[in-house]
N, C-alpha and C positions, 0 to 999 in steps of 0.2 A: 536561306536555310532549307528553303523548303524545295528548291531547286537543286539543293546538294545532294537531297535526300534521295530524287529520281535520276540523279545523274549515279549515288552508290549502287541504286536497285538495278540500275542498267547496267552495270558492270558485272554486278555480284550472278543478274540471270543470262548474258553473256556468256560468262564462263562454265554455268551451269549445262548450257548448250552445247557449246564445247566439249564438255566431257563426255555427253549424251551420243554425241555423232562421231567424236574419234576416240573413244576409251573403246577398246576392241576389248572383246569379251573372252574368257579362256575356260575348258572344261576344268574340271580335279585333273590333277595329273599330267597337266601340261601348264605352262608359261605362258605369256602374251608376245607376241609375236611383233617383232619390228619389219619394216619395209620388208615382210615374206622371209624373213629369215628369223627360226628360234632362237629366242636369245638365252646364253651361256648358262646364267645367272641369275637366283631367284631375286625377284626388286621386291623388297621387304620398307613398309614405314612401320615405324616405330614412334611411340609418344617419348619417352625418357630415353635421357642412354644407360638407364643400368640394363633398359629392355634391350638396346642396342649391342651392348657387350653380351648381354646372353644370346642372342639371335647371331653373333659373331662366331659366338664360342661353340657352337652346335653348328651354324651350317659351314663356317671356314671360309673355304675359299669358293663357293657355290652360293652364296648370296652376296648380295649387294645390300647396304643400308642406309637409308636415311633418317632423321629424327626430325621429329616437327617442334619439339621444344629445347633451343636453342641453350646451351651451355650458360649458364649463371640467370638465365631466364626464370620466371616463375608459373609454372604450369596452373596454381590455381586461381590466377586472373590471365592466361591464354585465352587465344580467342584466333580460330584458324584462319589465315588470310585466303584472298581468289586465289593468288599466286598456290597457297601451299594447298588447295583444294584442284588446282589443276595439276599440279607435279602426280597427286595422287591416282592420275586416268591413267596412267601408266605403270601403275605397280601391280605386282601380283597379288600382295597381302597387306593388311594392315594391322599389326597389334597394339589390341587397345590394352588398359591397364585399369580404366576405372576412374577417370577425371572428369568431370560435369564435360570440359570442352567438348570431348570425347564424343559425348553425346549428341552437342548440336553439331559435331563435324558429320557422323554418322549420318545425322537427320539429311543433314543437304548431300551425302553422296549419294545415297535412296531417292532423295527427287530427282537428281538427275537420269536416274535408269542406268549409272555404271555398272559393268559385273565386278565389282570388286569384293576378293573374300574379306571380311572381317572376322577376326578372332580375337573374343577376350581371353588375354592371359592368363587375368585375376577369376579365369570360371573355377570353382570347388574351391573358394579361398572363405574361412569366414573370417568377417572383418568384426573390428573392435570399435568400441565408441570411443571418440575422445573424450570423452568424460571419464572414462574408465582410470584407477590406479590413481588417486589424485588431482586430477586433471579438471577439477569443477571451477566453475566460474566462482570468481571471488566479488567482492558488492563495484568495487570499480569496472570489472569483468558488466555486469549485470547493467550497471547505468550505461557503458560506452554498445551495449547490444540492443538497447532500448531507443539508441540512434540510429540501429540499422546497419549493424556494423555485422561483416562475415567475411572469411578468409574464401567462402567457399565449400568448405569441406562436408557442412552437412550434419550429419548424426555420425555419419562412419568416418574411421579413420582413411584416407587412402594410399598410406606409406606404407604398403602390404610387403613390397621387396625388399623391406629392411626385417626379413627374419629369414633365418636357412632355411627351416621347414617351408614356407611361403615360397623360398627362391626357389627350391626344388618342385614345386607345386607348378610357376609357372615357366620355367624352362621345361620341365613336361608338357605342357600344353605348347609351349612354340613347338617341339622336336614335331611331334604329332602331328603336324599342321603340314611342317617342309616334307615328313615323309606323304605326309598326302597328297602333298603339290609334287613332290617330284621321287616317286616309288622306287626308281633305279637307281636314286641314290639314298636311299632308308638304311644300309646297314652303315652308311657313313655318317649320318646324323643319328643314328641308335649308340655308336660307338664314340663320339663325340659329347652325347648326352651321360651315356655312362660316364666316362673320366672327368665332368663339368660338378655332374651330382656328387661322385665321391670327393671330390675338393670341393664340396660344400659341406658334404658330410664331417670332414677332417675338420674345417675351419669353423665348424658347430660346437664339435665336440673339445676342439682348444680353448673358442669360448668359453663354454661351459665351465672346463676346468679352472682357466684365468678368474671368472667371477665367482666361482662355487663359494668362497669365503664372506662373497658381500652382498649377500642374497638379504634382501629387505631394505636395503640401501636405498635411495636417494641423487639421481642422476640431474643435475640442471641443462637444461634447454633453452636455448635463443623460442626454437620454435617445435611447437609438440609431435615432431617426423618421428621420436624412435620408442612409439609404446610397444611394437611389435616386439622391438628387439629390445624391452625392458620386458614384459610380458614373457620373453623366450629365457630368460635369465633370470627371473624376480627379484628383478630392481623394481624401482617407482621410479618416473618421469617426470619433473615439474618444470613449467615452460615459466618465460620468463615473459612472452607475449602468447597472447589467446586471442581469435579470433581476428588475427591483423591489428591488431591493437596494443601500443605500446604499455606499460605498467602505470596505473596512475602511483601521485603518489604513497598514497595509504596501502596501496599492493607492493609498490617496492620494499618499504617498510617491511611488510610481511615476508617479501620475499628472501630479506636480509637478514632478519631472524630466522627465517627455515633455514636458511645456507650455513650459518653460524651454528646452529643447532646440529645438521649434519655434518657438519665439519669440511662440509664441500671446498674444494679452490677450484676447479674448475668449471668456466661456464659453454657448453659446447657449440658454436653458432652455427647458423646457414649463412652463405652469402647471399643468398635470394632475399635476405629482411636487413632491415637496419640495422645494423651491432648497437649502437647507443647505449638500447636499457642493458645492452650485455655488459658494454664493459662500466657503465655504471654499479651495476652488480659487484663486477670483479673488483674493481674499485673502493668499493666499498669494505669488502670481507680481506680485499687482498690476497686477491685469487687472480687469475688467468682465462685468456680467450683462447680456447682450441676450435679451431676450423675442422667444423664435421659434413662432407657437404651430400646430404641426402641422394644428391640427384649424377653424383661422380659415374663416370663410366666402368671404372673396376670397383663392382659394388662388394666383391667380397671382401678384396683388401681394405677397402672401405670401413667394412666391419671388422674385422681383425684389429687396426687402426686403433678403432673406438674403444674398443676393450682393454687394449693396452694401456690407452691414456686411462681409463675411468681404473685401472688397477692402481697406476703411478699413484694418481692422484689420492685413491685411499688408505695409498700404501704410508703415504707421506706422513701422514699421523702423528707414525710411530717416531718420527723423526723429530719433528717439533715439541 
């Protein structure tokens, strides 16, 4: 074991090395440069793809993109490899979002002495507690946390990109960045930024109008990604797992009478958690699993999505 250990560290400072002596450094306003020739395209990492499709959708065909947290992945137990820590010596930028990884990937790109920009996205965002709107720990919640049990996430919520005003917040702070990194092209990413923002604008204010009738409502959740976006619409969010932990049973219980009470059929999941207590839920009330999946690359349509379904479903009511 203990042999494993200096053979990981040997690796891990290795590659630290590595970036140290061939990550070439680049001023504001220019790119990093391959074998002496500038290259095309700004080399953009990104932690999610909803960052992905915004950084797409502003710089076009003048950036290149990678994601460090792989499609159906779970970013709050990520944990960055050597490999995705060396791909990183060669990027121009990096936007963060605001995930613990985030931090200790930060930390080892600072030791090694790379120039690498980092930019948080999420700068000028205030975030929400999860506790907030309902979201309190319940006494099964309280025994399974008293084992030491966490998703991760902390005090704050970190699903800040699930609200328009938020997406607009940090698609401004990407545009801002590329025109800083590459000046002669500023009115193509100003012009890009504009027609991003007003189709967020649009897809806010449809929102809006779709929920405006079921303002205090009651929205169920696999897992508690959409306070932003109950908060932007005043609904309430009730998750059906807190803190990576399944529902005991004295909590499903509960959680069957609030669904019954609200009249809920829908339960909305991630594919990043288990469905189980979900379609247990649904099962129960005789409701439905709609796939909402936080972390999708077109995060507008995404929202749009959600809002139709959580209409359907209240609409249903009237029906039964």
């Amino acid at each position: 074991m203990r042999d494993r250990r200096w053979v990981l560290l040997f690796v891990l400072c290795f590659f630290l090395i590595y970036l140290s002596l061939f990550a070439g450094g680049s001023r504001e306003g220019e790119v990093r440069v391959n074998n002496g020739e500038e290259r095309q395209k700004i080399y953009a990492v990104v932690s999610i793809m909803p960052q992905k499709y915004i950084v797409e959708r502003i710089g076009g065909e003048k950036v290149k993109v990678d994601v460090l947290v792989d499609p159906g992945s779970n970013p709050h137990t990520m944990e960055p490899t050597p490999k995705q820590i060396v791909s990183l010596a060669d990027a121009d930028v990096l936007f963060t979002i605001g995930f613990p990884f985030e931090r200790r990937l930060v930390e080892k790109i600072r030791g090694s002495g790379v120039d690498l920009r980092i930019v948080e996205t999420d700068r000028g965002i205030e975030r929400r507690s999860l506790e907030d709107h309902g979201e309190e720990d319940s006494d099964d919640e309280v025994a399974n946390n008293q084992k030491g049990s966490s998703d991760g996430h902390g005090e704050a919520d970190p699903h800040i990109w699930l609200s328009a005003r938020n997406l607009k917040n940090i698609a401004e702070n990407i545009m801002e960045k590329l025109v800083e990194i590459d000046p002669e092209g500023g009115s193509y990413y100003r012009k890009n930024f504009k027609q991003l923002s007003k189709e967020i604008d649009e897809t806010d204010a449809y929102i809006r109008d779709l929920l405006k009738p079921f303002r205090g409502r009651t929205i169920f959740v696999l897992h508690p990604a959409y306070g932003y976006f109950a908060d932007d619409y005043g609904l309430n969010q009730m998750s059906v797992e807190k803190h990576g932990r399944s529902p005991g049973p004295r909590e499903l219980k509960e959680l069957i009478e609030e669904a019954r009470r609200e009249k809920v059929g829908v339960i909305f999941v991630q594919p990043q958690y288990d469905l189980k207590p979900a379609w247990a839920l649904a099962d129960s009330i005789g409701g439905k699993v709609i796939k909402a999946d936080p972390f999708a690359y077109d995060v507008i349509e995404m929202l749009r999505m959600m809002a139709i379904e959580i209409k359907r479903d209240f609409n249903m009511e009237k029906t039964k």
